[in-house]
C-alpha positions in Angstrom: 7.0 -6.4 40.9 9.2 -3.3 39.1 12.0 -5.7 38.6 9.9 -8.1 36.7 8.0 -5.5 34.7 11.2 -4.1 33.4 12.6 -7.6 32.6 9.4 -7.8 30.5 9.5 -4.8 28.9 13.2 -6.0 28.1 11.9 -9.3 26.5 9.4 -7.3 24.3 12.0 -4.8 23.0 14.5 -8.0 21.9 11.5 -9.8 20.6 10.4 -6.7 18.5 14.2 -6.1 17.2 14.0 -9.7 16.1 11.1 -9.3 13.9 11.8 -6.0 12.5 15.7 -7.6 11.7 14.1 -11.0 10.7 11.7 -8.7 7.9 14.1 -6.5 6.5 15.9 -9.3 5.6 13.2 -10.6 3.4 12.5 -7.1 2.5 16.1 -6.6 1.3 15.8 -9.8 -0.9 12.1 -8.2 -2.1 13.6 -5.2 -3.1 16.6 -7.2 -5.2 14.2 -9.3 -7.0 12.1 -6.1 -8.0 15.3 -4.4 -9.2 16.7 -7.2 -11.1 13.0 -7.7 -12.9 12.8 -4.3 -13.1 9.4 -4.4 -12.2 7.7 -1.3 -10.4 6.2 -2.4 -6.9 3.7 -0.6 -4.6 2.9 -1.2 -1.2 -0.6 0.1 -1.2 -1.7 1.0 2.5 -5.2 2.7 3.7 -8.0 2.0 6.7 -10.8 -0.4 5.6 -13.3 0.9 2.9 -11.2 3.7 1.7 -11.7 2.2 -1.8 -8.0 0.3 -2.8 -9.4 -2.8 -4.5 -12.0 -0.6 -6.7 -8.8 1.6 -7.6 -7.0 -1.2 -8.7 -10.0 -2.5 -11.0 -10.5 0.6 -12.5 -6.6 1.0 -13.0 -6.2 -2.5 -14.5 -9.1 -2.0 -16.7 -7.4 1.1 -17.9 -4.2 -0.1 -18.2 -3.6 -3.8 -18.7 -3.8 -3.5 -22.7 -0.3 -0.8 -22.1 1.5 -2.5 -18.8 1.1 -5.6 -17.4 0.0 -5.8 -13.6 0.0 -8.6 -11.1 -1.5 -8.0 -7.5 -0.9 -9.4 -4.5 -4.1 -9.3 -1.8 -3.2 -8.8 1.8 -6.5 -9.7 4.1 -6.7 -11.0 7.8 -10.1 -13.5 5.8 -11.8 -14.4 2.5 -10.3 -14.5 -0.6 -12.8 -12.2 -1.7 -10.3 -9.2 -3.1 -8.1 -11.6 -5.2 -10.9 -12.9 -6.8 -12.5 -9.9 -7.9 -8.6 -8.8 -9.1 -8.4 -12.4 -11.0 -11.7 -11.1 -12.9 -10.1 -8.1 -14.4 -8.4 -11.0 -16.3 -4.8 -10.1 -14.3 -3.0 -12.2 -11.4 -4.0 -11.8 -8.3 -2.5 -13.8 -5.4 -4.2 -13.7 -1.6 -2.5 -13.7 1.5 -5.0 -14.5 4.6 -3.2 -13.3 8.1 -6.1 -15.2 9.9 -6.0 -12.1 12.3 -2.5 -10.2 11.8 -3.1 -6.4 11.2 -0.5 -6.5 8.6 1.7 -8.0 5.9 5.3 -9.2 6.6 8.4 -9.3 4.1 8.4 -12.9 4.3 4.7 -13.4 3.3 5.7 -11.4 -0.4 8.6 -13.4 -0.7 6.5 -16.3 -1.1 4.0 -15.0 -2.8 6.1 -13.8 -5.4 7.3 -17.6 -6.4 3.6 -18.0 -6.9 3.4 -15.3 -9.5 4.7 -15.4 -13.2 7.1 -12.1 -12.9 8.8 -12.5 -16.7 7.0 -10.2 -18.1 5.6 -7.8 -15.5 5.7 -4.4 -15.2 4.2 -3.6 -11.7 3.1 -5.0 -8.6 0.7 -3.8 -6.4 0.3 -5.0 -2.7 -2.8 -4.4 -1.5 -2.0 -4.3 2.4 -3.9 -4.8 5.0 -7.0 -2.5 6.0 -5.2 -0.2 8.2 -3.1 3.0 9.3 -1.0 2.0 11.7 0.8 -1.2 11.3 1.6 -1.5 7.6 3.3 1.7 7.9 6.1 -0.2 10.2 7.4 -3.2 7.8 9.0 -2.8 4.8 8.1 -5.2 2.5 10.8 -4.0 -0.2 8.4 -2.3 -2.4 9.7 0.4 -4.6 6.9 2.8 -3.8 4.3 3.3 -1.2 0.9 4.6 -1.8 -1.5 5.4 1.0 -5.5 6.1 -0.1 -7.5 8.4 2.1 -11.0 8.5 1.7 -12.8 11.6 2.2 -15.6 9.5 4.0 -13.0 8.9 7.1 -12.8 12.3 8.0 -9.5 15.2 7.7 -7.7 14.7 10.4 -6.0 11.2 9.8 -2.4 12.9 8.6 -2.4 14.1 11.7 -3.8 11.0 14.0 -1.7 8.7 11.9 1.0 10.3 10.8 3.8 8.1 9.6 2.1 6.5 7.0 1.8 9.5 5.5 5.3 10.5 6.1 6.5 7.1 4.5 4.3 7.4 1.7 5.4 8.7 -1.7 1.7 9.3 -3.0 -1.7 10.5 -1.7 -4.7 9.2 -2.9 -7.5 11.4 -1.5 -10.3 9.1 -3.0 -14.3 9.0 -3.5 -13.9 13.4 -4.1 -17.5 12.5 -5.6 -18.7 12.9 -2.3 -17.3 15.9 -1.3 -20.3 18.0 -1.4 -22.4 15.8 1.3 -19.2 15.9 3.9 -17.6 17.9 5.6 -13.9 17.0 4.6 -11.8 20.2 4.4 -9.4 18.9 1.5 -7.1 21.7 1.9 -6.5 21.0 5.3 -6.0 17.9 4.3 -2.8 18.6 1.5 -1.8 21.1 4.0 -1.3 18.3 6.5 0.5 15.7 4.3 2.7 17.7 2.8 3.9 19.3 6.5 4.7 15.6 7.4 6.4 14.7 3.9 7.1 17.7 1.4 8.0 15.4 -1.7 4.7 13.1 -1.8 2.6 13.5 -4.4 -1.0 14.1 -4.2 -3.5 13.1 -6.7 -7.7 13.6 -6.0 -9.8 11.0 -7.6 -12.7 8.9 -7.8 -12.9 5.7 -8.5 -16.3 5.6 -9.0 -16.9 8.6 -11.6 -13.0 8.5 -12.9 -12.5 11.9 -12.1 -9.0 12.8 -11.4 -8.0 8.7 -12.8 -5.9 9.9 -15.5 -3.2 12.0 -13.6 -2.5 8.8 -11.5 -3.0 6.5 -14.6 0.3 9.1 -16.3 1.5 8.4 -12.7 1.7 4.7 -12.8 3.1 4.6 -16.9 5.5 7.3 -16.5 9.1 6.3 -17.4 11.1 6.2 -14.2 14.7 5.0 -13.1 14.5 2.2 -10.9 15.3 2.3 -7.3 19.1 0.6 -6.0 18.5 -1.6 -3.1 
C-alpha cells in the first residue's frame, strides 16, 4: 500500500510540472504580445463579492474617453460579468471554466484573437472568484492586482498569503463600510506590506468613489513597459 501511494504521489508531481510547464508557455507568448502592443495588462485576482466587476465599471466610466480598455471575464458560469462590461460601451470577452477555480495561460491566448488589440491601452482580467488558485498561474500579465474587501474580514494576508506577495497593488475596497465592521485596516497594510514591501496600496470605494482617483492616476500613469 506505501509503495503505491508514493507511485501516486509521483504521478501527481509530473502531472502538475506538466501543467505549470504547458502554462508558462502560453504565458511567455501572453507576455510578448502585451510587450509588442504595448498594452498594459492586469491580472485582477480577489474571493467572490469583493467588488472587481463594479471597480472595473466605475473605472471604465472614468476613463474610457482618456484610455482605451478591453476586459477579459474569467467565471466558472454565466456570462453575466461580460455583459454588464459590454454595457459600459468597452470589449468585454467571457471565459466560462464550467467548474475550474481559475484561469489558464492558454485560455487568454485565445481570447486575445477574439479581441481587437490595435488600439488598446490596457487589459484587465478579471480572474476567477478566488484566493488561492489564480495566485499560481501566470497568465503573462504585466501587473497583478488583488481586491480585498473589508466585508471578508483582516486576516486574509495572512490566511492567503501569496497572492498578496505576488501582487503589485492592494485594493482594500467598499472602505464605506468601515464603520459597521470590525476590519482593523491597519492591521491589514501592516500585513501586506510584511509579505511584499513594494506593493502599493490604494483604499477605495467603488460605490461612493472615495479613494477612485489615486488608482484612476494609477492606471494613466506613464510607465515603461515590462521585457518578457
Amino acid at each position: 500500500m506505501l509503495g503505491v501511494r508514493k507511485n501516486l504521489m509521483k504521478m501527481k508531481i509530473k502531472i502538475g510540472k506538466k501543467i505549470l510547464a504547458k502554462n508558462e508557455d502560453f504565458a511567455a507568448v501572453n507576455r510578448k504580445f502585451f510587450k509588442k502592443k504595448n498594452i498594459l495588462c492586469i491580472n485582477m485576482i480577489s474571493s467572490p463579492g469583493s467588488g472587481k466587476t463594479t471597480i472595473l465599471e466605475k473605472t471604465i466610466g472614468q476613463l474610457k474617453k482618456k484610455i482605451n480598455i478591453a476586459v477579459i471575464e474569467g467565471d466558472l458560469y454565466t456570462k453575466l460579468d461580460a455583459e454588464r462590461i459590454r454595457a459600459t460601451g468597452v470589449q468585454a470577452i467571457q471565459i466560462e471554466t464550467k467548474g475550474a477555480c481559475h484561469l489558464n495561460a492558454d485560455q487568454i491566448t485565445n481570447a486575445l484573437h477574439k479581441l481587437d488589440t490595435d488600439n488598446l491601452d490596457i487589459i484587465v482580467i478579471e480572474n476567477i472568484g478566488n484566493l488561492v488558485c489564480p495566485s499560481d498561474f501566470d497568465l503573462g500579465e504585466t501587473m497583478r492586482v488583488v481586491v480585498l474587501s473589508v466585508a471578508e474580514g483582516d486576516d486574509k494576508c495572512r490566511k492567503y498569503p501569496q497572492s498578496f506577495a505576488k501582487a503589485n497593488i492592494l485594493l482594500i475596497n467598499k472602505t464605506d463600510l468601515l464603520p459597521h465592521l470590525d476590519f482593523d485596516i491597519k492591521k491589514v497594510k501592516k500585513d501586506a506590506l510584511k509579505l511584499n514591501k513594494h506593493l502599493k496600496i490604494f483604499e477605495i470605494s467603488a460605490k461612493t468613489a472615495a479613494g477612485m482617483k489615486n488608482w484612476f492616476n494609477w492606471l494613466t500613469e506613464p510607465r515603461t513597459p515590462v521585457s518578457p
